[in-house]
MARBA-3410 file (N, C-alpha, C, O; in Angstrom, 1 decimal):
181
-26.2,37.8,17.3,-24.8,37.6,17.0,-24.2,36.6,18.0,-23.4,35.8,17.5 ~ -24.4,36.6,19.5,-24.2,36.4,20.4,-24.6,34.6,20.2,-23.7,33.7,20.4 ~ -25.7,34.4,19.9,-26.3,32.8,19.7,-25.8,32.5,18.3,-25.7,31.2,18.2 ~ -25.4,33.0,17.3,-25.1,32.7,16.2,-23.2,32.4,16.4,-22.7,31.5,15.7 ~ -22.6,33.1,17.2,-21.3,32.4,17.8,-21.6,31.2,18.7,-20.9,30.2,18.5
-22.5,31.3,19.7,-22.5,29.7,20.3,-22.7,28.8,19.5,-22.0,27.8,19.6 ~ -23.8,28.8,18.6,-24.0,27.6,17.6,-22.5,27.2,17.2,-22.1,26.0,17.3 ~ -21.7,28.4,16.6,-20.3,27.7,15.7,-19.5,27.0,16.1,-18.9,26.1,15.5 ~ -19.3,27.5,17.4,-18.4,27.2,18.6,-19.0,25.5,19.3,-18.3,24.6,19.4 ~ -19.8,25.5,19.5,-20.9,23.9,19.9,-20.6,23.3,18.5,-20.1,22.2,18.6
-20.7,23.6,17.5,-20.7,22.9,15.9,-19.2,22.4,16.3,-18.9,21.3,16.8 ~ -18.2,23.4,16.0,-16.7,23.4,15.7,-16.2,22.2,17.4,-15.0,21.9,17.6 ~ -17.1,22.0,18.0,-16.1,21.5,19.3,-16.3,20.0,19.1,-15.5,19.0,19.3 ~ -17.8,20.0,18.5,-18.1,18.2,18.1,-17.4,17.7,17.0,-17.3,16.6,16.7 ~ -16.9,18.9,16.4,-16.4,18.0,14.9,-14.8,18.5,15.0,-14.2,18.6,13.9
-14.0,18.7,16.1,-12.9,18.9,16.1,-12.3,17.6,15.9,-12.7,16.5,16.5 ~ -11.1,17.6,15.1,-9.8,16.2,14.8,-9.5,16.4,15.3,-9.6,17.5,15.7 ~ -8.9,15.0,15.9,-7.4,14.9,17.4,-6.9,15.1,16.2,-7.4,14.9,15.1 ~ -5.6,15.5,16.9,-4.8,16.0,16.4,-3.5,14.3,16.2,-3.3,13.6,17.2 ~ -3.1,14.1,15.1,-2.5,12.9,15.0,-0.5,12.5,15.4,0.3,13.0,14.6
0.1,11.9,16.3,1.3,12.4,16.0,2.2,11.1,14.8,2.1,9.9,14.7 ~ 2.8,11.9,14.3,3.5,11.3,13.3,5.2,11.5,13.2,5.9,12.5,13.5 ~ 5.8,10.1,12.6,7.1,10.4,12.8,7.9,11.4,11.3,7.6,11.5,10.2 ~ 8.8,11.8,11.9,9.3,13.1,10.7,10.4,12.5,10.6,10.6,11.6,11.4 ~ 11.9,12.8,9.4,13.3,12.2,9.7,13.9,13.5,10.2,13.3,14.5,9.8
14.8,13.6,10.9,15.5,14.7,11.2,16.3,15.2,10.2,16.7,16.3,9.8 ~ 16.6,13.8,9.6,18.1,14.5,8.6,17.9,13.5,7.5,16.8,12.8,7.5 ~ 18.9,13.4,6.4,18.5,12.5,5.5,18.5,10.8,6.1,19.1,10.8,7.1 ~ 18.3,10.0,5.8,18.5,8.7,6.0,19.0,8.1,4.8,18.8,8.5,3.7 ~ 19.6,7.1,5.2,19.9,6.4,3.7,19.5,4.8,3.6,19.6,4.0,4.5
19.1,4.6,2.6,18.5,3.4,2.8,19.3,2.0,3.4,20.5,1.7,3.0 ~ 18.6,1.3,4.1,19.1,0.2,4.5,19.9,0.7,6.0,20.9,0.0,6.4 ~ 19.6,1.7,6.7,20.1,2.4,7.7,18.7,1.7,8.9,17.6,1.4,8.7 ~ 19.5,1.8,10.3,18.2,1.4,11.3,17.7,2.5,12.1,18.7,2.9,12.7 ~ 16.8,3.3,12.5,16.2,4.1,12.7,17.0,4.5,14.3,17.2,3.5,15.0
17.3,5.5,14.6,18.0,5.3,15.7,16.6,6.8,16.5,15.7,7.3,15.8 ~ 16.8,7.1,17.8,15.8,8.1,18.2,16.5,9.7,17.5,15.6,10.4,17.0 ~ 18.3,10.1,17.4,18.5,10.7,16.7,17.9,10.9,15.4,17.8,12.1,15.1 ~ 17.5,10.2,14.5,17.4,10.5,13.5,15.9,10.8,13.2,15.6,11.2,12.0 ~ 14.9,10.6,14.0,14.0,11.1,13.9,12.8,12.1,14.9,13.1,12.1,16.1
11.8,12.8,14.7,11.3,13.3,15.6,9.7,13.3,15.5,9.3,12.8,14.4 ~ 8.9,13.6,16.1,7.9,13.2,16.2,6.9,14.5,16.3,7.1,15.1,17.3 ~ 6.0,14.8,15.6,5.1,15.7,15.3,3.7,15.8,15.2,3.4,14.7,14.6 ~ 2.5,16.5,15.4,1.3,16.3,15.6,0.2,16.9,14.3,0.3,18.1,13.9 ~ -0.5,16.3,13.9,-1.0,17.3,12.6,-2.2,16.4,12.4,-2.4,15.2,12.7
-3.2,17.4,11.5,-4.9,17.0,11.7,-5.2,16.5,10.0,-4.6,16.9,9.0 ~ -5.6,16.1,10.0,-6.1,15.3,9.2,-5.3,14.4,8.1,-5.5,14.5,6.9 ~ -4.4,13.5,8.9,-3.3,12.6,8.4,-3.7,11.1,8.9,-2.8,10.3,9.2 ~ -5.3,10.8,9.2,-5.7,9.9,9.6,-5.1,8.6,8.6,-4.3,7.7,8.7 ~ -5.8,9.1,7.6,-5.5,7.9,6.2,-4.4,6.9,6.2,-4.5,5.7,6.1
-3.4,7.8,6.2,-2.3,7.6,6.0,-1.3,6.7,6.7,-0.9,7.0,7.8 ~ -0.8,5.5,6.1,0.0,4.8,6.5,1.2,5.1,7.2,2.4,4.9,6.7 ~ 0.7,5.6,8.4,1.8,6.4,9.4,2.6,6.0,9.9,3.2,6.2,8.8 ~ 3.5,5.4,10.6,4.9,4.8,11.0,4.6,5.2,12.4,4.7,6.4,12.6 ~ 4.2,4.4,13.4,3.6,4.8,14.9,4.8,5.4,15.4,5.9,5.1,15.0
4.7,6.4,16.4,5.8,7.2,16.7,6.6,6.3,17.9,7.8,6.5,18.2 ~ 5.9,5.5,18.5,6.3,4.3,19.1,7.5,3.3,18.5,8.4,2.8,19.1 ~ 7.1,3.1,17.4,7.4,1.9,16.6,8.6,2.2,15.5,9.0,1.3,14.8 ~ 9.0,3.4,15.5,10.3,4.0,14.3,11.2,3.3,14.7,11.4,2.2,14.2 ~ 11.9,3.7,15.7,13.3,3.6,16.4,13.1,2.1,16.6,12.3,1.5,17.2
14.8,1.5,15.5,14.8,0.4,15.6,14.5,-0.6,14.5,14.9,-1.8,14.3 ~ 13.5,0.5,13.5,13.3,-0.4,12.3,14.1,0.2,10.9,14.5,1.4,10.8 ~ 14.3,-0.9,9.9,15.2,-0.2,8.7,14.3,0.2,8.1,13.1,-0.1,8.2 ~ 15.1,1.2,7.4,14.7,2.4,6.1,14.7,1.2,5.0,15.6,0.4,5.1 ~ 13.8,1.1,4.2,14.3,0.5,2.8,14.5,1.4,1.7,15.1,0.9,0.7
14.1,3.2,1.4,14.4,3.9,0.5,14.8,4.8,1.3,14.5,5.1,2.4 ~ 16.2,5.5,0.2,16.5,6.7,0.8,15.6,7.7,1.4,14.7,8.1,0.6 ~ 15.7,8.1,2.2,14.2,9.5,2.9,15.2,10.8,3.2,16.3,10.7,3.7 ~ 14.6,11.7,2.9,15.3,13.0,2.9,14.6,13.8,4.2,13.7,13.4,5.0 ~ 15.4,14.8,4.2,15.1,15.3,6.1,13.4,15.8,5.7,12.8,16.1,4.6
13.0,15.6,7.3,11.9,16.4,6.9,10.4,15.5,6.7,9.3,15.9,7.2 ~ 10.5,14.4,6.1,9.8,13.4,5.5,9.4,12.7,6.6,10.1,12.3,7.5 ~ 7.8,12.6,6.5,6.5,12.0,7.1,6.7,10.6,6.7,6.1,10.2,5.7 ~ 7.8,9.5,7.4,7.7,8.0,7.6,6.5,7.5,7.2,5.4,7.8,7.8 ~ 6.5,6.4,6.0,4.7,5.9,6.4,5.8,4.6,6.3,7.0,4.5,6.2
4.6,3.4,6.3,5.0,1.8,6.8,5.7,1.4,5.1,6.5,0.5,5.1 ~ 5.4,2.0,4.0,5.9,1.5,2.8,7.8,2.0,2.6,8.5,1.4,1.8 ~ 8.3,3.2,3.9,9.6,3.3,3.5,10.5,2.1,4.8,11.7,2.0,5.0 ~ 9.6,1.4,5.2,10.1,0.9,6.0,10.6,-0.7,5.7,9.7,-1.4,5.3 ~ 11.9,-1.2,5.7,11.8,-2.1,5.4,11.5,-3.8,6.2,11.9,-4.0,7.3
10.7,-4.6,5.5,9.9,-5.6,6.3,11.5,-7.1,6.1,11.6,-7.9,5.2 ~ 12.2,-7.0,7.2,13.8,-7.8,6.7,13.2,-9.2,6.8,14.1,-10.1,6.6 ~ 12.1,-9.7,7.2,11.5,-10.7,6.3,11.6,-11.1,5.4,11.8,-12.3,5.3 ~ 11.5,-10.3,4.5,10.9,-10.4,3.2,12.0,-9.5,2.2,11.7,-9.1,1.1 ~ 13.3,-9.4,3.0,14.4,-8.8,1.7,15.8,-9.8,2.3,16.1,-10.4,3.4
16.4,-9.6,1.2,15.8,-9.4,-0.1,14.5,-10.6,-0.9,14.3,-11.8,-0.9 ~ 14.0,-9.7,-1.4,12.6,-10.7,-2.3,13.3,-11.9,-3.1,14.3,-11.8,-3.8 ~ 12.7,-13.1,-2.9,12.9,-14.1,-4.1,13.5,-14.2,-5.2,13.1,-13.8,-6.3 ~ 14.6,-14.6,-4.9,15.7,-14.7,-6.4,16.1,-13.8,-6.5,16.4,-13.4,-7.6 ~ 16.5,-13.0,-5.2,17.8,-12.0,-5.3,18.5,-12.1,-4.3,17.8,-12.4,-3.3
20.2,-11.9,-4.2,20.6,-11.6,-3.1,21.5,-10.3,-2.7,22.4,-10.0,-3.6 ~ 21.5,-10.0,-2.1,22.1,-8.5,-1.8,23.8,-8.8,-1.5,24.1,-9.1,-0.4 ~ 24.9,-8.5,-2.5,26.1,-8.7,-2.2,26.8,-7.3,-1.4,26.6,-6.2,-1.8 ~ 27.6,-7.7,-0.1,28.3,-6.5,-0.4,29.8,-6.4,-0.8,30.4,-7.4,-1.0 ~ 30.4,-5.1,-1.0,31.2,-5.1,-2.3,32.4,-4.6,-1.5,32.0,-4.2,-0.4
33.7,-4.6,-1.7,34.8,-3.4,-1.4,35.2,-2.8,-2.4,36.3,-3.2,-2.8 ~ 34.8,-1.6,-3.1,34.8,-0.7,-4.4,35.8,-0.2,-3.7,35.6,0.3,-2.7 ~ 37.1,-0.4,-4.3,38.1,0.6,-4.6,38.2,1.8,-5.6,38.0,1.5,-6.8 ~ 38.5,2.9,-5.3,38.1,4.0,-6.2,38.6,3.8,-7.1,39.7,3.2,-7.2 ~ 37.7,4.2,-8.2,37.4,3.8,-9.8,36.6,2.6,-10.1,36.1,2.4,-11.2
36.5,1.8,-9.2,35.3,0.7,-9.7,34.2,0.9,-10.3,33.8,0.4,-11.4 ~ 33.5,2.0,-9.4,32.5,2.5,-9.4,32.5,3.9,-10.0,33.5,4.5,-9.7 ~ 31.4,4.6,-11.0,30.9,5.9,-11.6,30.7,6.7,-10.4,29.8,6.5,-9.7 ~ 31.4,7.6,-10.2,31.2,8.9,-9.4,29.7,9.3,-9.6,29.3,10.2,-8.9 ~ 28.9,8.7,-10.5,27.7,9.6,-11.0,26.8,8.6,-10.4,25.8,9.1,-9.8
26.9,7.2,-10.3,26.2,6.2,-9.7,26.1,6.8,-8.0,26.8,7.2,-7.1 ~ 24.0,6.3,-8.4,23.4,6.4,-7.1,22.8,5.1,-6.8,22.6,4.1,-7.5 ~ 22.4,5.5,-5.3,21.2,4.1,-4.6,19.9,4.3,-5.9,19.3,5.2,-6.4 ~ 20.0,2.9,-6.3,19.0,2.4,-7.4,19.5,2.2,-8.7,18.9,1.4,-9.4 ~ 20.7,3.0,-9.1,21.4,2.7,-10.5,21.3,1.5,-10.8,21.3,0.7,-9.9
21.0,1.3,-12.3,21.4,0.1,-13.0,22.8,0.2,-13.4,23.2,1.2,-14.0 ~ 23.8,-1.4,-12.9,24.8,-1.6,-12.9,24.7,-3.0,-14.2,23.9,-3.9,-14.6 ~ 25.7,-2.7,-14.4,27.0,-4.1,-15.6,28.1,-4.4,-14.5,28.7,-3.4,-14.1 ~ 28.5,-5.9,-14.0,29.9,-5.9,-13.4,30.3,-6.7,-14.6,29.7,-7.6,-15.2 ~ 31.6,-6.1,-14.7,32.8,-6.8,-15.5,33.7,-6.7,-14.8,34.1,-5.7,-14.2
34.5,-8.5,-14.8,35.0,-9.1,-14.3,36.5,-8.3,-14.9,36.5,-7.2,-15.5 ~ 37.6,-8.8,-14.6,38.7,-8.6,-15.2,39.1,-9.4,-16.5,39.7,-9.1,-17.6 ~ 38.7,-10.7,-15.9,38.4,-12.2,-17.1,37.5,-11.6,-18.1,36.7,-10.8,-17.8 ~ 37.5,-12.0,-19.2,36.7,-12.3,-20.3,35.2,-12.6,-19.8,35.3,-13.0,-18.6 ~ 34.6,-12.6,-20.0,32.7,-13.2,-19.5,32.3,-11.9,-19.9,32.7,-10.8,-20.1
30.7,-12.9,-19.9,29.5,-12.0,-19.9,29.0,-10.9,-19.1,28.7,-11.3,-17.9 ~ 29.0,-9.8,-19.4,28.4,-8.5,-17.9,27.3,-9.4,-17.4,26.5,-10.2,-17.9 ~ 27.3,-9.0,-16.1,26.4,-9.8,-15.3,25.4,-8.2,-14.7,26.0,-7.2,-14.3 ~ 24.4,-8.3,-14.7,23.4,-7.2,-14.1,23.2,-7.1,-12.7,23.0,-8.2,-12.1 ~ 23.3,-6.1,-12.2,23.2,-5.6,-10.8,22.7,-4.3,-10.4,23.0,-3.4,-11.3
22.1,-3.8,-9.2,21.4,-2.9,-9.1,22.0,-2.3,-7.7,22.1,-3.0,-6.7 ~ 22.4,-0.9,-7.7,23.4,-0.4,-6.4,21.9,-0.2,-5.4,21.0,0.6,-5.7 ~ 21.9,-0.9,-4.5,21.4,-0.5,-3.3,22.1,0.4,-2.2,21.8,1.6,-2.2 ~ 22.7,0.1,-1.7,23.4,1.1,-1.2,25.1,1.6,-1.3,26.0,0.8,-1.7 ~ 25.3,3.2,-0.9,27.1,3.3,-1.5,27.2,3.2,-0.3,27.9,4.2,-0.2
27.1,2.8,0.9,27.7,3.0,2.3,28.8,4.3,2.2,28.9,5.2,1.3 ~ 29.7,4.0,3.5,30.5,5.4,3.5,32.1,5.0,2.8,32.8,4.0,2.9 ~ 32.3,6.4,2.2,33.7,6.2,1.7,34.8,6.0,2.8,34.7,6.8,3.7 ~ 35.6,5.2,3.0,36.5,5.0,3.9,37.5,6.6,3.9,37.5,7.4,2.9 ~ 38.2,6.8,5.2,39.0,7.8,5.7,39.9,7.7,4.8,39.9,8.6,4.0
41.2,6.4,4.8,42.2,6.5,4.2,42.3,5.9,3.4,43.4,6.1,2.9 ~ 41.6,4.9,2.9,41.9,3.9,1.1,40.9,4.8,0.6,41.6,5.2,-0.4 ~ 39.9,5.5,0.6,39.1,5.9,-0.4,38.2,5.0,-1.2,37.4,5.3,-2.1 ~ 38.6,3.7,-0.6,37.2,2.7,-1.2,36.2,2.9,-0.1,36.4,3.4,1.0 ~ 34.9,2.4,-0.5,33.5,2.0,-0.3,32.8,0.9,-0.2,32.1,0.7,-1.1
32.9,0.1,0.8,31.4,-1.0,0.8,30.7,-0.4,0.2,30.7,0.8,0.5 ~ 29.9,-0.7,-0.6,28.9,-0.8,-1.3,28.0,-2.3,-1.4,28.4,-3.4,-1.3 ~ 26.6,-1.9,-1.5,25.8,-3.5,-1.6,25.1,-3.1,-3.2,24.8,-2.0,-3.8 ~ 25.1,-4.3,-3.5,24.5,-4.7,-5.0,23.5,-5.9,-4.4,23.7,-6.8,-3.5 ~ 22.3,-5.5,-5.3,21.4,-6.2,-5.3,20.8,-7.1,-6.5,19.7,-6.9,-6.9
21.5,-8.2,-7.0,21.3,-9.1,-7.9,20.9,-10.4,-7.5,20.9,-10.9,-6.3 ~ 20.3,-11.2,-9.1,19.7,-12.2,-8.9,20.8,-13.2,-8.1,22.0,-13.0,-7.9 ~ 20.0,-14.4,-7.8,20.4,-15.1,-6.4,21.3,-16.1,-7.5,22.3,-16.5,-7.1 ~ 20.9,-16.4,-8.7,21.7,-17.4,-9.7,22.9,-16.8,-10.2,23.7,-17.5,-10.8 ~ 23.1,-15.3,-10.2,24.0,-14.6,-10.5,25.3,-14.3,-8.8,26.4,-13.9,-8.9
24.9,-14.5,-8.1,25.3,-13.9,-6.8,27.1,-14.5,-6.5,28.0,-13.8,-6.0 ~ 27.2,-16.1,-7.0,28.7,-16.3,-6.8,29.6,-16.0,-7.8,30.8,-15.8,-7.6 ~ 28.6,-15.8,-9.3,30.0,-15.1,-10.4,29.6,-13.8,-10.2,30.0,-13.3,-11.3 ~ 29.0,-12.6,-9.4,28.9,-11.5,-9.3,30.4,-11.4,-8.0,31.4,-10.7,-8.1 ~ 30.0,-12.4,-7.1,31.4,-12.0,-6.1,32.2,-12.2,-6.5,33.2,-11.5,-6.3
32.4,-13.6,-7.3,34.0,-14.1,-8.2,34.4,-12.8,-9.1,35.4,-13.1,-9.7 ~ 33.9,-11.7,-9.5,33.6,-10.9,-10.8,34.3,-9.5,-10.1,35.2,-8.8,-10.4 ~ 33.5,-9.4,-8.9,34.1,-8.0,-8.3,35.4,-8.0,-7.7,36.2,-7.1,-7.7 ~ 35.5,-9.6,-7.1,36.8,-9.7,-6.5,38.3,-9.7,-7.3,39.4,-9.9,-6.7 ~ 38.1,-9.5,-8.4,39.2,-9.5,-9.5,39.8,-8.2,-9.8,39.1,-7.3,-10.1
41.1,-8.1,-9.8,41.7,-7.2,-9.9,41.7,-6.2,-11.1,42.2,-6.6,-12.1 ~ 41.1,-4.9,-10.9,40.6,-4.7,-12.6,39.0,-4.7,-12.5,38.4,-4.3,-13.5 ~ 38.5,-4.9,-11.7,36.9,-5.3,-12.0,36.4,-4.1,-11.7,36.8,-3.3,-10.9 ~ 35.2,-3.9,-12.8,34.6,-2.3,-12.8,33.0,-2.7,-12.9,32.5,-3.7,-13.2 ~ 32.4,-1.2,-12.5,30.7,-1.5,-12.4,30.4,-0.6,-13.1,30.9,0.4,-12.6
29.6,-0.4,-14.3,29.6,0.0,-15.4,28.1,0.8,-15.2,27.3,-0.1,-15.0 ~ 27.6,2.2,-15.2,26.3,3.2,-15.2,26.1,2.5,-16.0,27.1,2.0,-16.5 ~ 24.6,2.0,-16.7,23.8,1.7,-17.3,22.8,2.7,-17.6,22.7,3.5,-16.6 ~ 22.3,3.0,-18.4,20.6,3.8,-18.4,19.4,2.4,-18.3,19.8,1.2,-18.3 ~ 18.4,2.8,-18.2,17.0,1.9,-17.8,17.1,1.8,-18.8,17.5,0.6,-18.9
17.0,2.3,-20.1,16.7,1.6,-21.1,17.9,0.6,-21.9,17.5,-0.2,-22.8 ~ 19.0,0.5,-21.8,20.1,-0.3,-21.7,20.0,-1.5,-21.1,20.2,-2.5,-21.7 ~ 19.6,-1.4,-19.4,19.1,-2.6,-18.8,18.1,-3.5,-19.4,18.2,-4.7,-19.4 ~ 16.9,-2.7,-19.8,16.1,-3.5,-20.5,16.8,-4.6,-21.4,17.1,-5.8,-21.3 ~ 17.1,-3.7,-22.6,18.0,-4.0,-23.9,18.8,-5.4,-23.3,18.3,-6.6,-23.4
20.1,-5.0,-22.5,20.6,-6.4,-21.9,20.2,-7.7,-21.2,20.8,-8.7,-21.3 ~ 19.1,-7.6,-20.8,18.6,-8.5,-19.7,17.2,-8.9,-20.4,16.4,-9.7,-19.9 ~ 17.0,-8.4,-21.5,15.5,-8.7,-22.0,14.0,-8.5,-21.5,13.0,-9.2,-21.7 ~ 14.2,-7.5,-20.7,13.2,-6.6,-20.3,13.4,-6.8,-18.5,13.0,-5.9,-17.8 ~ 14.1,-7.9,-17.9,13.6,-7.7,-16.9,15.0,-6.7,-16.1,16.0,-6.2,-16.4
14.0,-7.0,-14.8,15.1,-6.1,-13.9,15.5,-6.6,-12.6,16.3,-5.9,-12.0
END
């Protein structure tokens, strides 16, 4: 029994994993936020080699591109590369939504309609982020993320007195825009 434990123990020492450290969020993040050392922490675990990890080095400092909820194992795909955003033929407006502009029910990713106060065509847009509600107006920066040929009648459109951002469903968006997004 005695040689039959050293074998397992000799087996188990050659084939032990390092153990890997990985970054975790502390709390929720929201997307388009910069990684600060509060907001995340850093943890050790075996067999998460694969995995497109977010070096525990390398967090603090870079943007979130999707919202991440507490708790959540960072890999390099929530990360955003500000290179490369916004992608080709979009540009990211931001907004000053005075309350009621916007659907209480609209989240980060909704498909949006802005209508202008003027007569015109709804123009398509997609809520990237609600930033925070202000203390005492109760409006919201908000960013929209629309096409780059849409981007000055999207600002001429919101800036109008009256101007509203209209919940869409995905299958509506399609319908409007003719499949794309």
């Amino acid at each position: 029994m005695v040689v039959l434990g050293g074998i397992v123990a000799a087996w188990a020492a050659g084939h032990e994993d390092e153990r890997v450290p990985m970054v975790v969020t502390a709390h929720d993040i929201t997307a388009g936020d910069v990684l600060t050392d509060a907001d995340v922490r850093v943890m050790h675990a075996l067999g998460v080699e694969e995995l497109d990890l977010v070096p525990a080095d390398g967090a603090v400092g870079e943007r979130v591109a999707v919202p991440v909820p507490a708790g959540t194992v960072l890999t390099g795909a929530m990360l955003a590369d500000t290179a490369a955003w916004p992608k080709g033929g979009h540009a990211v407006l931001a907004v000053d939504a005075p309350l009621g502009m916007l659907p209480a029910s609209a989240r980060e990713g909704s498909s949006l309609q802005v209508l202008g106060a003027e007569e015109g065509n709804p123009l398509p847009a997609r809520l990237h982020s609600l930033g925070e509600e202000g203390e005492m107006s109760g409006s919201r920066v908000i960013e929209l993320l629309v096409a780059a040929e849409d981007a000055a009648a999207v600002s001429n459109a919101v800036a109008e007195p009256g101007a509203r951002l209209v919940l869409m469903s995905e299958e509506q968006e399609a319908e409007s825009t003719g499949g794309s997004a």
